[in-house]
N, C-alpha and C positions, 0 to 999 in steps of 0.2 A: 404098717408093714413096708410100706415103700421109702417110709423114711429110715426104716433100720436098715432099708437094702443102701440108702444113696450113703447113709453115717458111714458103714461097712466098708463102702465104696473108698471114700473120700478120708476117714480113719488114720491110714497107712500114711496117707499122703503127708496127714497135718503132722504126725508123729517123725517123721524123715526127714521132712523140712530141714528142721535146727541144723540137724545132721547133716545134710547137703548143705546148708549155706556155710558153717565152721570148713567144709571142705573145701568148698568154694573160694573161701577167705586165704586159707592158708595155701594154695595150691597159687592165687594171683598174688599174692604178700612174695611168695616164693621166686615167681617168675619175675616180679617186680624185681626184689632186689636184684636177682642176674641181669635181666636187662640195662638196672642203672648201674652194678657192677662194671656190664661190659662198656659203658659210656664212659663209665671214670677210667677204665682199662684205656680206651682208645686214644684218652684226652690226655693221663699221667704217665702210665706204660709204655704204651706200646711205641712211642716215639723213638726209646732207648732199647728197650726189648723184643721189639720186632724188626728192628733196622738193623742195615750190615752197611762196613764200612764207619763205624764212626770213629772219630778219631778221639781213641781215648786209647794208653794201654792195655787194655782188658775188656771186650766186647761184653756187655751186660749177658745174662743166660737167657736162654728160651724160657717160657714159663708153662710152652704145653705138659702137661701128666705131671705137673708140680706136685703134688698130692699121690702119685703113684710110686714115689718113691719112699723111703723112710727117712731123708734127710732133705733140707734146703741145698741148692746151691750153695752156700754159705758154710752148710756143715752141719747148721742148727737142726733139730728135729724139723719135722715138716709137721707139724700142728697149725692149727687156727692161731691160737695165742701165740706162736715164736710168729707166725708170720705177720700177724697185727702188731708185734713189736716189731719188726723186721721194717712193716710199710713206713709205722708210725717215730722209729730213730732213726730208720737208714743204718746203710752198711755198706763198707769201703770206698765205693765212689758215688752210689744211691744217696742221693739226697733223703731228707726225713722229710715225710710229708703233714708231719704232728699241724701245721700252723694250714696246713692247704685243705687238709680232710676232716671231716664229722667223724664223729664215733661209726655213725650210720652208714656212709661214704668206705668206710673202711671193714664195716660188716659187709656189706653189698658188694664189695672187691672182690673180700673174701670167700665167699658165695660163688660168686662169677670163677675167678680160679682154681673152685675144686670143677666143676664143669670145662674149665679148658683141656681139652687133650687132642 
């Protein structure tokens, strides 16, 4: 009897488990890449796109609420894919960073600048 009360008990537990750690997984996978998103941001971007004053004809744009609008600065749709072509050719005076970034690197960007606003 006491062992069906502690099974009963302890039951719930083992069955949740899987459950909790897949959320676990993907809730730190998640933050993960922002995090490393936001390091390639600070390292690649932000130099050009958070700075005033630089001396080019055309100040690079802001990149907060990128995603809140329906188009790039550029013109292009604002999707995932136009903007992993966008990081990975460059455009107008943006360098292409095909040879500087991972695939990974540039999913993890992309991640990190839907969360900039």
């Amino acid at each position: 009897m006491i062992r069906q009360a502690r099974r009963a008990r302890v039951w719930p537990l083992v069955v949740a488990a899987p459950a909790f750690l897949v959320c676990w997984q993907i809730c730190c996978s998640q933050n993960h890449a922002e995090r490393r998103g936001q390091e390639l941001f600070e390292l690649n971007c932000a130099p050009c796109h958070e700075a005033s004053g630089l001396d080019l004809k055309k100040q690079p744009p802001k990149l907060e609420g990128l995603f809140q609008s329906k188009r790039l600065p550029s013109g292009a749709p604002a999707t995932d894919e136009q903007l992993r072509k966008t990081i990975i050719q460059g455009v107008g005076t943006m360098p292409a960073f095909d040879q500087r970034l991972s695939d990974e690197d540039v999913h993890d960007l992309v991640q990190y600048l839907h969360h900039l606003k």
